[in-house]
C-alpha positions in Angstrom: 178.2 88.7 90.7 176.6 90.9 87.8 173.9 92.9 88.5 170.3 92.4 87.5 170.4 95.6 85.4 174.2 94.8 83.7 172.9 91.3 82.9 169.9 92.9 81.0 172.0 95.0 78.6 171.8 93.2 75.5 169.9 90.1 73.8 172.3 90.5 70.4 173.2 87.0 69.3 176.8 88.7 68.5 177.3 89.7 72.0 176.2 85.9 73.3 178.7 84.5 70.8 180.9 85.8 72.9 181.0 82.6 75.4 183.1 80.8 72.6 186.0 81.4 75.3 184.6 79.6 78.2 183.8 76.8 75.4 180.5 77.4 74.1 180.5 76.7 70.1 178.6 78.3 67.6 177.0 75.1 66.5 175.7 74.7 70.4 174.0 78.3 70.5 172.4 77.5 67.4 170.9 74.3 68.7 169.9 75.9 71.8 168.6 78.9 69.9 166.6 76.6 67.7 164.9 74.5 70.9 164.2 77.9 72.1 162.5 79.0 69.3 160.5 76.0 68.9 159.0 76.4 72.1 158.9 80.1 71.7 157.0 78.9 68.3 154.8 76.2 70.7 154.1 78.5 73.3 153.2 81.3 71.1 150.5 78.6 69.2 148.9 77.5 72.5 148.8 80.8 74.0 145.7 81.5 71.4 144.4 78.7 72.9 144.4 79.5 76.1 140.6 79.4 76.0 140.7 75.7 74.6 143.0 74.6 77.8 140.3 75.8 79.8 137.7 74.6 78.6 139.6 71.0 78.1 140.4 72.0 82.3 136.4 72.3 82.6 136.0 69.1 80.6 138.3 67.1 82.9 136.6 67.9 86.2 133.7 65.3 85.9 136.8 63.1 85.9 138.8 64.7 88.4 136.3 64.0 91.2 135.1 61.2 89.4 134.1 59.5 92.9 132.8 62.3 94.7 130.4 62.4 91.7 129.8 58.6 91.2 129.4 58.7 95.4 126.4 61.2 94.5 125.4 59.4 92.1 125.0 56.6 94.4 123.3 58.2 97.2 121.2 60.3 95.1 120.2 56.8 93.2 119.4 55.3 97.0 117.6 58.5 97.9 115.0 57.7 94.9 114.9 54.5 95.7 113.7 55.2 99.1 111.4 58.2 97.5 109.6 55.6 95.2 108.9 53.5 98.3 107.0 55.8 100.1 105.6 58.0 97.3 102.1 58.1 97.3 100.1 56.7 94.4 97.5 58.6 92.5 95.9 56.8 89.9 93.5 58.4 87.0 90.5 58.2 84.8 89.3 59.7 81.9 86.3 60.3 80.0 85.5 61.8 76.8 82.5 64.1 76.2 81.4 64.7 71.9 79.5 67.9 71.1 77.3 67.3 68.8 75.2 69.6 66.4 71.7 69.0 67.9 68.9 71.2 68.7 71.3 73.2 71.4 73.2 74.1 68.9 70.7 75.3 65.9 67.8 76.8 67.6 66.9 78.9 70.5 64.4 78.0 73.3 60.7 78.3 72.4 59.9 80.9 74.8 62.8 83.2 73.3 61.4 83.4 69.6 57.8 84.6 70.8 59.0 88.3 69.5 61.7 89.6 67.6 65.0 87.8 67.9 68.5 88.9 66.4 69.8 86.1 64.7 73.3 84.9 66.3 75.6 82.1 64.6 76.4 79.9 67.6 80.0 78.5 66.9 81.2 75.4 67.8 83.7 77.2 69.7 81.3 79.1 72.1 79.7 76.3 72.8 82.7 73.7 73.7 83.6 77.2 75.7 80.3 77.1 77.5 80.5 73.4 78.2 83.6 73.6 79.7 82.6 76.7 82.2 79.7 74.0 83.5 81.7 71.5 83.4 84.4 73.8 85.8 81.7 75.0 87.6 81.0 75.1 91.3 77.6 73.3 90.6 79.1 70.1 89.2 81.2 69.8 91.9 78.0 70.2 94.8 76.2 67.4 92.6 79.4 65.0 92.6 79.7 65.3 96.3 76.4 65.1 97.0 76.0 61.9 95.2 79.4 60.7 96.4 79.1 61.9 99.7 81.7 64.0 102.0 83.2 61.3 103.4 84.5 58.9 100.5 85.8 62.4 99.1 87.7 63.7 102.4 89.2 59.9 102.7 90.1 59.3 98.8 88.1 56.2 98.9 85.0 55.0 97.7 82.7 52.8 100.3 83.1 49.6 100.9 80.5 46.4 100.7 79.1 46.9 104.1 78.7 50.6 103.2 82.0 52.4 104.7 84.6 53.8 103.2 88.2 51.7 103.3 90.3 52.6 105.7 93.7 54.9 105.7 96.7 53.2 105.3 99.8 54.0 107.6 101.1 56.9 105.1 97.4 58.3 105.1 97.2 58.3 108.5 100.7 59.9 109.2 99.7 62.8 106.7 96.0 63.5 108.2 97.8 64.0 111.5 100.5 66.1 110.5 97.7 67.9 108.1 95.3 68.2 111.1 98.1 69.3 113.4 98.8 72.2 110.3 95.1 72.7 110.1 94.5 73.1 114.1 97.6 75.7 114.3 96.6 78.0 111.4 92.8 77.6 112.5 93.7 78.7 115.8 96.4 81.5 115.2 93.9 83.1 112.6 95.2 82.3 109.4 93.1 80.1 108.1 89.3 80.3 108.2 86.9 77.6 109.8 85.0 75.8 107.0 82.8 72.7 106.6 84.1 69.2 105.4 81.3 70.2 102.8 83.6 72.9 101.4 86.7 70.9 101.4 85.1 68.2 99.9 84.0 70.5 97.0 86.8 72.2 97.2 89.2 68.8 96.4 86.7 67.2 93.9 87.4 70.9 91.9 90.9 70.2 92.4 91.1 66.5 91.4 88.8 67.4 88.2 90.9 67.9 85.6 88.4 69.4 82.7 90.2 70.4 78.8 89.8 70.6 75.4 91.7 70.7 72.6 91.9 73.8 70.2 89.5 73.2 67.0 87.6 70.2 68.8 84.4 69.3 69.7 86.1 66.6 72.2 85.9 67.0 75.9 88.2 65.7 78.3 87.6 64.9 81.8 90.1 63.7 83.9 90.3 62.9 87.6 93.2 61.9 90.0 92.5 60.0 93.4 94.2 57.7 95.9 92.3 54.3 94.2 91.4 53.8 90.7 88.1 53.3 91.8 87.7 56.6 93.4 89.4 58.1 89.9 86.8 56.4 87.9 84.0 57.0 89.8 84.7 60.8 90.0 84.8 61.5 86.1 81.8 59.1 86.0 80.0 61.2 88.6 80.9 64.6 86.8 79.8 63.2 83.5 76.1 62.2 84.9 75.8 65.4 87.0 77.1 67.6 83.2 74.3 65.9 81.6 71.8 66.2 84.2 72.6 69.9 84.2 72.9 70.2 80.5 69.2 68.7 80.0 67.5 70.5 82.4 69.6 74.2 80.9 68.8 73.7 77.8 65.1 74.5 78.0 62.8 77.1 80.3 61.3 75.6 83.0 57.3 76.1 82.6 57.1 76.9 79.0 54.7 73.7 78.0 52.3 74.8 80.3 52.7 78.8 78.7 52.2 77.5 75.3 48.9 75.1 76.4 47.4 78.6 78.2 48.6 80.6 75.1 47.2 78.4 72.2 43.8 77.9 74.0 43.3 81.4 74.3 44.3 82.3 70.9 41.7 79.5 69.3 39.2 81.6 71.8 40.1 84.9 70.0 39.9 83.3 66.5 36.4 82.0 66.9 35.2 85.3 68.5 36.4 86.8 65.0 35.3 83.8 62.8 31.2 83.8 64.4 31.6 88.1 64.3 32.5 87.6 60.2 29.7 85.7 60.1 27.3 87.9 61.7 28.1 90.4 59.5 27.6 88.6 56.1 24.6 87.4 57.0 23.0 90.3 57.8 23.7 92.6 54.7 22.9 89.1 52.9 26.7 88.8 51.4 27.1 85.0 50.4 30.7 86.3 48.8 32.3 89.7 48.1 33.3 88.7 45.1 30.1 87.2 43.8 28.5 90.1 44.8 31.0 92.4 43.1 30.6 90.5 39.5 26.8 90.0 39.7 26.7 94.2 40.0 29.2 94.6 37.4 27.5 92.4 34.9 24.5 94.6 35.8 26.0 98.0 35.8 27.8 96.4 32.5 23.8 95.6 30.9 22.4 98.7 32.0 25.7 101.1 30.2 24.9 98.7 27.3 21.2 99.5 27.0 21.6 102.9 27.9 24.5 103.2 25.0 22.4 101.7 22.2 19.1 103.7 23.5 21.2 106.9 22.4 22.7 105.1 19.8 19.0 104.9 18.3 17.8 108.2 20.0 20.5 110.1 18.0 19.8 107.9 14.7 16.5 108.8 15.0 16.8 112.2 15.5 19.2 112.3 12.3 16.9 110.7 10.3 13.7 112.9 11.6 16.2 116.1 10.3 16.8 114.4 7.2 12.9 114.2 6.3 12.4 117.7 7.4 14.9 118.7 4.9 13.4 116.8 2.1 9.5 117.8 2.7 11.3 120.9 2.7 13.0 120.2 -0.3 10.3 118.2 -2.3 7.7 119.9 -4.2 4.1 119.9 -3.9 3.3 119.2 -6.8 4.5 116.5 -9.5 4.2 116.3 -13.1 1.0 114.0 -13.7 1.9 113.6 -17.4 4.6 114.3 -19.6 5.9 114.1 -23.0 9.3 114.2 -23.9 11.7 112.5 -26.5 13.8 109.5 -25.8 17.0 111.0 -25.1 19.6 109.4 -23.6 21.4 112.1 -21.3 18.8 112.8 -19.7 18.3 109.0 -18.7 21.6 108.9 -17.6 21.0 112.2 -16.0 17.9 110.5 -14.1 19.8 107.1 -12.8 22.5 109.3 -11.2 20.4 111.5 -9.4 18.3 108.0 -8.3 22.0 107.0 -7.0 23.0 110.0 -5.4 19.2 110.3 -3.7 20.2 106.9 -2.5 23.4 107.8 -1.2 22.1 110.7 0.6 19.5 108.7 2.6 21.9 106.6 3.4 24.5 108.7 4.4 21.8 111.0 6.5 21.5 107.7 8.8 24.6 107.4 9.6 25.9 111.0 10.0 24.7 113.9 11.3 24.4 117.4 8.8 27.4 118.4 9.6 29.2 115.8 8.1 32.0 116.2 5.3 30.8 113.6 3.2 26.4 113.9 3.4 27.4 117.8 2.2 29.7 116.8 0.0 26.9 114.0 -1.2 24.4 116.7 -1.4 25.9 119.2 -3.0 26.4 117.0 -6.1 22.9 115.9 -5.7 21.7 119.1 -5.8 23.8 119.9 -8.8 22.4 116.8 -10.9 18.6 118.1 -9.8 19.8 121.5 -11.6 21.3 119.7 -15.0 18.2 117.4 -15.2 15.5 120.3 -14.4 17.1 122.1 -17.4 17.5 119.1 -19.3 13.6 118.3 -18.6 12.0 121.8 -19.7 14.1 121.6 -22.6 13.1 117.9 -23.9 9.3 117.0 -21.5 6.3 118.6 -21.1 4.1 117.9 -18.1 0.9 117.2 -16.4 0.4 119.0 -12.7 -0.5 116.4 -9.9 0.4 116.4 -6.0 3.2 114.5 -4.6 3.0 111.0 -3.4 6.6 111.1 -2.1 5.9 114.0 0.4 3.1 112.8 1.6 5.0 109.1 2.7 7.9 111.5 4.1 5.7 113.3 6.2 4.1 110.0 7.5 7.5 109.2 8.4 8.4 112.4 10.3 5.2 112.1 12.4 6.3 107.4 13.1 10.0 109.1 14.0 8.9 111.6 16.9 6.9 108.9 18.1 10.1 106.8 18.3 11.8 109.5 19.3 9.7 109.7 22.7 9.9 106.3 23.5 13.6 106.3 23.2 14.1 109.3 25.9 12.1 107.4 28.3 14.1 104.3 27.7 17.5 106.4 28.3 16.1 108.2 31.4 15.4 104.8 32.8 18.4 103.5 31.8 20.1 106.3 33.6 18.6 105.9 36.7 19.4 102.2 36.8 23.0 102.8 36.7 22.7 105.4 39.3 21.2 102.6 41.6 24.1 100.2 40.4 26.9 102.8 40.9 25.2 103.0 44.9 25.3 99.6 45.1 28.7 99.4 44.2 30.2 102.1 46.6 28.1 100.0 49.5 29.7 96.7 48.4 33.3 98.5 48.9 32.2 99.5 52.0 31.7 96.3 53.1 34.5 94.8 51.2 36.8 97.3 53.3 34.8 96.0 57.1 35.2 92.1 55.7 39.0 93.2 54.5 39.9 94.1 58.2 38.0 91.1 59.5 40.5 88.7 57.6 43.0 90.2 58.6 42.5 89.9 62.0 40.9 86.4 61.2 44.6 85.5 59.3 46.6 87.3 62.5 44.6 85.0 65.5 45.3 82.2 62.9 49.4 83.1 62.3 49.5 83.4 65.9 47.5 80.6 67.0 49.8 78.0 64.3 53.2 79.9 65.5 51.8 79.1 69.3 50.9 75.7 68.0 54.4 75.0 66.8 56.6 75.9 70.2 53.8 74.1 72.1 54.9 70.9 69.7 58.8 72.2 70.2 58.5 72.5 74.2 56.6 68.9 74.3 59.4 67.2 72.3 61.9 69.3 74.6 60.3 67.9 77.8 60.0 64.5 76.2 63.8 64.7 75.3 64.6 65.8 78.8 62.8 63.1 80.2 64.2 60.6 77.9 67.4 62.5 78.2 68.3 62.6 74.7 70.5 65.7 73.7 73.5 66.8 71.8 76.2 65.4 74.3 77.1 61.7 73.9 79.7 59.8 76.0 81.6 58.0 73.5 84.4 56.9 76.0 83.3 56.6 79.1 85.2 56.9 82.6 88.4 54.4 82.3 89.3 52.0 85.1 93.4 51.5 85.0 94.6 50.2 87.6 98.3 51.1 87.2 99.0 54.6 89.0 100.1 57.3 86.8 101.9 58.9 90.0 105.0 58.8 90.7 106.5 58.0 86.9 109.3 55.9 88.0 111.1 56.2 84.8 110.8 60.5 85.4 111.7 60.5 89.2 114.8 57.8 88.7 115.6 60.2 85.5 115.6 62.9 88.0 117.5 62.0 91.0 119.7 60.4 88.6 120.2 63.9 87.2 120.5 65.2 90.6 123.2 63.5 92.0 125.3 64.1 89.0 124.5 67.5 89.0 125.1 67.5 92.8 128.1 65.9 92.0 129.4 67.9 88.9 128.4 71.1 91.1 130.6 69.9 94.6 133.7 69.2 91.8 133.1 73.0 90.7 132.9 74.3 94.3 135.9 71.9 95.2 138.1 73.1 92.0 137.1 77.2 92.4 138.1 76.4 96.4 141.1 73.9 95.8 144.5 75.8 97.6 146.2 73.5 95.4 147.2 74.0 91.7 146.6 71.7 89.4 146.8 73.1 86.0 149.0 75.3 83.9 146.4 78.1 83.8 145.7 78.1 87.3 149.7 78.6 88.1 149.9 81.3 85.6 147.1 83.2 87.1 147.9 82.5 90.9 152.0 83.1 90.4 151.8 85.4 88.0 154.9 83.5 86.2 154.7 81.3 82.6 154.4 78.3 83.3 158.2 76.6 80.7 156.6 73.3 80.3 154.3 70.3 81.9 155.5 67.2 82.9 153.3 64.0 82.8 153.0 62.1 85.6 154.8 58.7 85.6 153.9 56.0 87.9 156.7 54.9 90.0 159.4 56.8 88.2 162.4 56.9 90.1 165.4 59.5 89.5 167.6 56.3 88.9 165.2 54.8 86.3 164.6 59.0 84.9 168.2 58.7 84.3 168.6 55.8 82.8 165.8 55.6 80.8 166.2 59.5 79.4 167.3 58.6 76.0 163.7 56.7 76.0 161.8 59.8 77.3 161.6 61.8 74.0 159.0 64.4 75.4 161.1 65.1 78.6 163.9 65.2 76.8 162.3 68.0 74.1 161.0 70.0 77.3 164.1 70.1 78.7 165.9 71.3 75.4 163.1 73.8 75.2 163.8 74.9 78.9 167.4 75.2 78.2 167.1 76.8 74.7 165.1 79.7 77.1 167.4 80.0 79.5 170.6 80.5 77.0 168.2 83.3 75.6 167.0 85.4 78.2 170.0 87.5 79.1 173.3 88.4 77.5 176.5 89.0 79.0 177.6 92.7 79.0 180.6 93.1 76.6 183.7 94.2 78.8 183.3 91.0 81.2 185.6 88.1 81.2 183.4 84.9 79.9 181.2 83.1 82.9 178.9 80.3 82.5 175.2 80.4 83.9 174.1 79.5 87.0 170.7 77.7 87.4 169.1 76.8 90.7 165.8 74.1 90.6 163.4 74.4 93.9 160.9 72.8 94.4 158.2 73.8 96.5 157.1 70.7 98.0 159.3 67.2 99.1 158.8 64.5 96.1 157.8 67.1 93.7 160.2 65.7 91.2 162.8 68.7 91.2 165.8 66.6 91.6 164.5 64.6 88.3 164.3 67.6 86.5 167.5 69.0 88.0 169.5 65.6 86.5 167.7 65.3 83.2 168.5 69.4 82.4 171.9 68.6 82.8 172.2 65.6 81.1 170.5 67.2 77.7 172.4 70.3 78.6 175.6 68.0 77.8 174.5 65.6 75.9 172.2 67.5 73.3 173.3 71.1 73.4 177.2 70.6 73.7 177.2 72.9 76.8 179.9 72.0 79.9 177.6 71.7 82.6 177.8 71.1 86.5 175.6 69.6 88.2 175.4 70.6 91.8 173.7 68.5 94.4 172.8 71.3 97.7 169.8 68.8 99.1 171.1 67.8 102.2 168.3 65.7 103.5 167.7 63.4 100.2 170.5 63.7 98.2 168.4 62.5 95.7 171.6 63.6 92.7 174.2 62.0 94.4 172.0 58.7 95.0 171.2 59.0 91.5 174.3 58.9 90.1 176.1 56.1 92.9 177.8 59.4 94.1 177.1 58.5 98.2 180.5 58.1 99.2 182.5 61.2 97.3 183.2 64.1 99.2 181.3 67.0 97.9 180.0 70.3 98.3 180.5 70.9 101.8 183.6 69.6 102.1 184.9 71.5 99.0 183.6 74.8 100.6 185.2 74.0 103.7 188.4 73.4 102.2 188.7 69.9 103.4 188.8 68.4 100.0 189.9 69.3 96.4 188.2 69.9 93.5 189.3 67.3 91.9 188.2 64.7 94.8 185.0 66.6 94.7 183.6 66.4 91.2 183.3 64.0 89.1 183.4 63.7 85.6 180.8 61.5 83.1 182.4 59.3 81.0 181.8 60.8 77.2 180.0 63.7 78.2 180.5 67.5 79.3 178.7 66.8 82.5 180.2 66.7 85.4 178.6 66.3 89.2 179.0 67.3 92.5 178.4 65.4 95.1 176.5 66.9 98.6 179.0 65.7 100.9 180.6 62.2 102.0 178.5 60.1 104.6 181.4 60.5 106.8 180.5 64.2 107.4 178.6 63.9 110.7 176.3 66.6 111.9 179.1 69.1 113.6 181.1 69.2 110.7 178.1 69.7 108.4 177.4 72.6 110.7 180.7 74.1 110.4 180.8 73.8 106.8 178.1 75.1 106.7 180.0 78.4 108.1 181.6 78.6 105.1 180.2 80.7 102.1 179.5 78.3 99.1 178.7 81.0 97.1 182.3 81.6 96.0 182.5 77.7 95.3 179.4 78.4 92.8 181.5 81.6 90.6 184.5 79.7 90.6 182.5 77.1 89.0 180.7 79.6 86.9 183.6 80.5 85.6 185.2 77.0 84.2 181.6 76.0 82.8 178.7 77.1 80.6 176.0 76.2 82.6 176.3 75.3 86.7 172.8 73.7 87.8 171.9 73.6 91.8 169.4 71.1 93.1 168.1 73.0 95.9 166.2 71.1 98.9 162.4 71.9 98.9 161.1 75.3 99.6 158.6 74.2 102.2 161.8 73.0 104.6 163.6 74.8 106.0 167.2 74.7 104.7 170.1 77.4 104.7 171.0 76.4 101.1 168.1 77.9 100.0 169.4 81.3 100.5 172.1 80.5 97.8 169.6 80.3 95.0 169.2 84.6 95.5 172.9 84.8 94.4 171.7 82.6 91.4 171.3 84.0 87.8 168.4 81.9 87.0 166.0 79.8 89.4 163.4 77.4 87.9 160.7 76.7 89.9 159.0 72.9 90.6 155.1 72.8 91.4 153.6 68.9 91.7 149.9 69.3 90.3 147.5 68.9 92.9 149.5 69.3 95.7 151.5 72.1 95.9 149.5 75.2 97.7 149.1 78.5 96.3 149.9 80.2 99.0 152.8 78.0 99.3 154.4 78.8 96.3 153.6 82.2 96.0 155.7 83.3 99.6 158.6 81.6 98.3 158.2 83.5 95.1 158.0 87.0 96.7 161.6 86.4 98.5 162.7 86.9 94.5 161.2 90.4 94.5 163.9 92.5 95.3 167.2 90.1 94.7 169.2 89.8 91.2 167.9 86.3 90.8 165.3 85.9 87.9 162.4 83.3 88.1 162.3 82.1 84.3 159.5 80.2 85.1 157.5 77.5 86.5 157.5 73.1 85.9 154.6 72.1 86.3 155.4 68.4 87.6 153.3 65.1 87.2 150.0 66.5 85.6 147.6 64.0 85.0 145.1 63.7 82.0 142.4 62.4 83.5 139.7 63.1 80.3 139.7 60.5 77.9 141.6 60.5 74.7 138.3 62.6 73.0 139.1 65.4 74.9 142.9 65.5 74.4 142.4 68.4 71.3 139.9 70.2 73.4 
């Protein structure tokens, strides 16, 4: 035999040519290298999918354990059946609160707005908030048990006609005594504290109360679960009557009519104290009105300046016209020309006239102005230059007559009627003066008392505010009591408390869904637990990772497929017949033969692990394509002494065979027998004739020398070896083998198993190519074949 390491020297093509000798042709090794690199090719393509295989292995599991799964399925299905039976009911009701915007909403109690408020905007928010704290509250929950009473709450059931509640069923009664037998041990070991069926009642009507709202709503939900629907309905209905109750009587201050009748009688009290006090006063300084007062004085004060005015007025015109006739009796002569005779002249006539006109002027300027003024000097001057022109004019042109003057005499007259006036006018003016002085104090006394009546109306006007503000919330807390007692307010009941009689718990459809869901993931989970602890192997992954060896090919499983039939049937089998090729094609490939040697065919040896595996199948249909399709001479050896499954096969029973030929007690020729039109030629175990001390002292012969002779006149020499799990001494032959090929049966054959026969190939020349993985089944449907 070559040695492991000489038989590794070389994979050139040119130095496996070199089998021509024994009868290998070219054509032959190409074929085989072909097959080999098609699977090479195959395997190379699936080993990127390694992940898909598994996942496809994953995928077939549910239909692996198919009935474990439908069996919890089943009892999981029964289970909920049962559940559903003795699953308590609870049935519900529902009632729906509306928040208005009402007076709760928009203004603030009476008694708050006596003083100074800060105005707050009151969302609708705040106040669905603020309705659902009372309706949550511990105070809702007293009233409904109060009303309900302790018992119909502890025993889910509202009374009946003659006044008691129903009574338990069966289940009720079961649960009270396990829950009083609970109750009584944690009571009396300390863990749980004594309380009163009070308390628990409250305690379960805040548990069965169900209060919500939706975001953005002014809709209230209430919502109660109970044993009956009775109990449902009448337990939102209670909690509804007891809100509103509670909701009337918060949303005023308890007292405040009476406050605002004490408050508005003693402000009208205060405001006739200030209204007689007014009057008093008025009376007494004889004021009918302020302001009639205050125009009769001003029209007075207003005759009295008037008076006063125009006594100056004439005063100072007198005074100017009393200066005026001093200055002219000063002025005029006392004398006047009696007679006088002159010539007609004209300028002097003209003369005359303008001095008449500007005398005029100047009395009538004098009246109105004083001395001083531009226009009487002016005036006078030019009168005073005509006097000059005509005087010269006259003692030029007249001659005169002496007499006294008549115009002095009627000025002086004048003078004297003037200072008479004059008198009379000062005493006017001082009267006039002291008039107004009198108005003037009259005046300052009426603002005196316009200021004390000023003061009075405003306090009059505050007691008055005050009194009509009081007034109001005394009208605003009268139609607050009269809504209260009406009970009229912002929350309306638009639906009220439901009856439905069908229970909303259990939801059949939910717990069948779920223990549907649990016995198929019970069932799903067992066929994990069962695959991850299986000792067997069942796919191609899990011998490659347990054996640490490639798995050459799988082989379907095929229902009552005997060797015979395999045989016969192999030019049907077109996939065992390309896996073959492909085992073959890997096998001529894997070693060369070291250049120096004389030509030797191959020697293969099939085991497989467990009896029936199918390694005597594979064993005939290698040799048959290693004749038939690649042109190799092959031997097929037949070393199972138990079965002789080969020599069955092939109607080979009655040939002498191996053991006789390694005994010497037959030829070769007698031994082996040659196919008709093929390369392949079989030997038989041994004869039936052999009984069980001759097999035994054949067996004292070496084979192993029968093997390399027959290595030597053929290609390929294949062994079918009796099962590894029997123990055989042919076995040890397949360590003197070049190649051994391996048979696992899916599902059966045991890890452990397989890999102790596998370590007795550690340290010998014989090389494991590789593992069959025999009769796989595909149990996921055709939709998961590509997975």
């Amino acid at each position: 035999m070559t040695s492991k390491k000489q038989r590794n020297l070389s994979h050139d093509p040119a130095v496996f040519f070199s089998h021509r000798a024994s009868g290998i042709d070219q054509s032959t090794v190409i074929m085989a290298r072909a097959s080999h690199d098609s699977f090479t090719e195959s395997a190379a393509h699936h080993g990127d999918g390694r992940h898909s295989a598994s996942l496809r292995s994953y995928l077939e599991l549910p239909f692996v354990y198919k009935r474990l799964i439908i069996g919890c399925l089943v009892a999981a299905i029964l289970l909920g059946w049962a559940a559903l039976l003795v699953w308590p009911r609870k049935y519900e009701s529902e009632a729906k609160l509306m928040l208005r915007v009402g007076r709760e909403s928009v203004s603030l109690d009476p008694t708050a707005t006596t003083s100074q408020t800060l105005m707050l905007q009151k969302t609708q928010e705040e106040e669905v908030v603020s309705a659902l704290e009372m309706l949550g509250s511990r105070q809702i929950a007293e009233g409904v048990v109060d009303e309900l009473g302790e018992s119909s709450i502890l025993n889910g059931s509202l009374p009946s006609e003659g006044g008691e509640p129903a009574g338990p069923t069966v289940v009720d009664r079961v649960k009270g005594l396990v829950s009083g037998a609970i109750d009584l041990v944690a009571t009396t070991s300390g863990l749980r504290d004594e309380i009163s069926n009070h308390e628990v009642a409250v305690r379960r009507v805040q548990g069965a109360v169900e209060i919500k709202a939706q975001k953005k709503s002014n809709v209230i939900s209430v919502q109660a679960s109970a044993k009956t629907p009775e109990m449902a309905q009448a337990l939102v209905q209670q909690t509804c009557d007891t809100y509103l109750k509670q909701h009337l009587l918060n949303s005023q201050t308890a007292g405040s009519h009476d406050f605002f009748v004490q408050q508005v009688d003693a402000a009208e009290a205060h405001l006739n104290a200030l209204t007689d006090r007014k009057s008093d006063y008025m009376k007494k300084r004889g004021i009918v009105s302020v302001e009639a007062n205050r125009e009769l004085l001003q029209e007075q004060l207003a005759t009295c300046e008037r008076e006063l005015l125009m006594a100056t007025g004439s005063l100072e015109q007198v005074n100017a016209e009393m200066a005026d006739l001093r200055r002219k009796i000063a002025d005029t002569e006392e004398e006047i020309v009696a007679e006088r005779k002159e010539g007609s002249d004209s300028t002097w006539s003209g003369m005359r006239q303008q001095v008449y006109e500007l005398e005029l002027q100047e009395k009538s300027l004098a009246a109105k102005y004083t001395p001083q003024h531009r226009r009487l000097i002016e005036t006078r001057e030019q009168l005073d230059g005509a006097r000059m022109i005509m005087a010269k004019l006259r003692s030029e042109r007249v001659d005169h007559s002496m007499t006294p003057n008549p115009m002095k005499r009627r000025m002086e007259d004048d003078l004297q009627r003037s200072q008479t006036q004059v008198v009379g006018l000062q005493s006017v003016v001082l009267e006039k003066e002291r008039q107004r002085v009198q108005l003037a104090q009259q005046v300052r006394e009426l603002h005196d008392w316009e200021i004390e009546l000023t003061q009075m109306d405003r306090d009059i006007e505050s007691s008055a505010a005050s009194l009509k503000k009081l007034v109001e919330k005394l009208e605003e807390a009268r139609v607050i009591e009269e809504l209260r007692n009406q009970q009229i307010s912002n929350v309306s009941v638009f639906q009220p408390a439901t009856f439905v009689e069908r229970p909303a718990s259990p939801n059949k459809r939910i717990l069948a869904a779920g223990f549907v869901m649990l016995g198929l993931c019970s069932g799903v989970g067992l066929a994990f637990l069962r695959e991850i602890g299986s000792d067997t192997m069942r796919t191609a992954e899990h011998v490659e990772s347990s054996l640490r060896y490639p798995v050459l090919t799988k082989i379907p499983h095929q229902p009552r497929l005997e060797l015979g039939n395999s045989i016969r049937r192999l030019d049907d089998a077109g996939d065992i017949r390309t896996r073959c090729r492909s085992i073959i094609g890997d096998l001529m490939l894997s070693r060369a033969q070291p250049i120096g040697e004389p030509p030797r065919g191959r020697s293969l040896g099939v085991i497989g692990i467990d009896p029936g595996c199918g390694a005597s199948t594979l064993a005939a249909a290698l040799a048959m394509v290693s004749s038939d399709d690649c042109g190799l001479k092959t031997i097929l050896i037949d070393a199972d002494g138990r079965t002789r499954s080969v020599s069955k096969a092939f109607g080979l029973q009655n040939a002498p065979g191996l053991l006789e030929l390694s005994a010497g007690d037959a030829a070769v020729e007698q031994c082996v027998q040659q196919l008709s039109d093929s390369k392949l030629a079989l030997l038989p175990y041994a004869s039936p004739t052999v009984n069980d001390s001759e097999s035994k002292s054949a067996e004292r012969h070496d084979p192993r020398q029968t093997i390399e002779a027959f290595g030597q006149a053929n290609d390929l020499v294949i062994i079918d070896f009796p099962p590894a799990s029997l123990p055989d001494q042919a076995l040890s032959l397949a360590q003197t083998l070049d190649y051994v090929v391996v048979v696992v049966e899916s599902e059966k054959t045991k890890v452990a198993q397989a890999q102790r026969f596998l370590n007795r190939f550690a340290g010998s020349d014989t090389e494991v190519i590789g593992i069959v993985l025999n009769k796989t089944r595909n149990y996921a449907p055709a939709m998961f074949s590509g997975a």
